[in-house]
N, C-alpha and C positions, 0 to 999 in steps of 0.2 A: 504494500500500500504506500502511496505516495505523497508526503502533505505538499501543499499548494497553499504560497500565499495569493493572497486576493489582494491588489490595491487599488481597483476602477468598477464602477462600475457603470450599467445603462438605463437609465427609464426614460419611460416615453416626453415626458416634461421635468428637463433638470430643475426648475426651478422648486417643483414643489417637494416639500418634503417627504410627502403621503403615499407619492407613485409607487406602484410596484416596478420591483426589477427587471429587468428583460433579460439585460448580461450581466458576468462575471468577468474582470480578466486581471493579467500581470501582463501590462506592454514590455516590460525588459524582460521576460522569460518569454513573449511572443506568442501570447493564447488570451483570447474572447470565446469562452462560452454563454449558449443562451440557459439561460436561468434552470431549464426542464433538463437540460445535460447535468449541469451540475448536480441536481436531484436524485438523479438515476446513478449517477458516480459514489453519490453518497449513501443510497440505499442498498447499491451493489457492495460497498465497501472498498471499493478501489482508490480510491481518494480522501485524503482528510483535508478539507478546506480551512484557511485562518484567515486571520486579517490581527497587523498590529497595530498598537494604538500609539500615533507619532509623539503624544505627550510623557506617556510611561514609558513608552518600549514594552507594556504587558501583551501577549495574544489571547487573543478568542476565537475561539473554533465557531466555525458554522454549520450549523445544524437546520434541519427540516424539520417545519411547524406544519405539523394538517389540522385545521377547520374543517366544522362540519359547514360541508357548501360552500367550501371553498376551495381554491387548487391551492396545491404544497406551494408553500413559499419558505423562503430562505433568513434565518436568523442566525446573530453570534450567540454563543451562552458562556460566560466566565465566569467564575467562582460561583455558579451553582442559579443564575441569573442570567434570564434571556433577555438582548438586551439590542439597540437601535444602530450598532458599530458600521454596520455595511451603509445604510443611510447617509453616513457621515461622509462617505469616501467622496475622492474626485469620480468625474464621468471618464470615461474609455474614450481614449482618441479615434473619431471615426476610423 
């Protein structure tokens, strides 16, 4: 299994905070995934995804949240707390 930092991501309106995600990527490691890839990586176990947090230097893994009636979406969880980390990133270079 492979961890994978996260440092971009993609929603449909950067500006709002609320969008869901689309992609995932690390431009200096040379990968944009769409958000459904990364799911399937995650529930297959072939990937542990993270993202750090540039003020700590702490990580958080990213983990799939399933709602009823909803599709799986993507969250960080760190010390035991699911939490808004991927949100925060910059957007993926077209």
């Amino acid at each position: 299994m492979a961890e994978v930092q996260v440092t971009c991501i993609t929603k449909p309106d950067p500006q709002s905070p609320h969008e869901h995600i689309t992609h995932l990527g690390n431009p200096k490691a040379g990968w944009t995934w769409p958000r459904e890839r990364v799911v399937q990586s995650i529930d297959a176990k072939s990937n542990t995804f993270f993202v750090v947090d540039p003020r700590t230097g702490k990580r958080a893994n990213i983990g799939v949240v399933r709602a009823a009636g909803h599709d799986p979406y993507l969250r960080t969880y760190a010390d035991g707390v699911w939490n808004d980390n991927l949100l925060s990133l910059n957007q993926c270079p077209l």
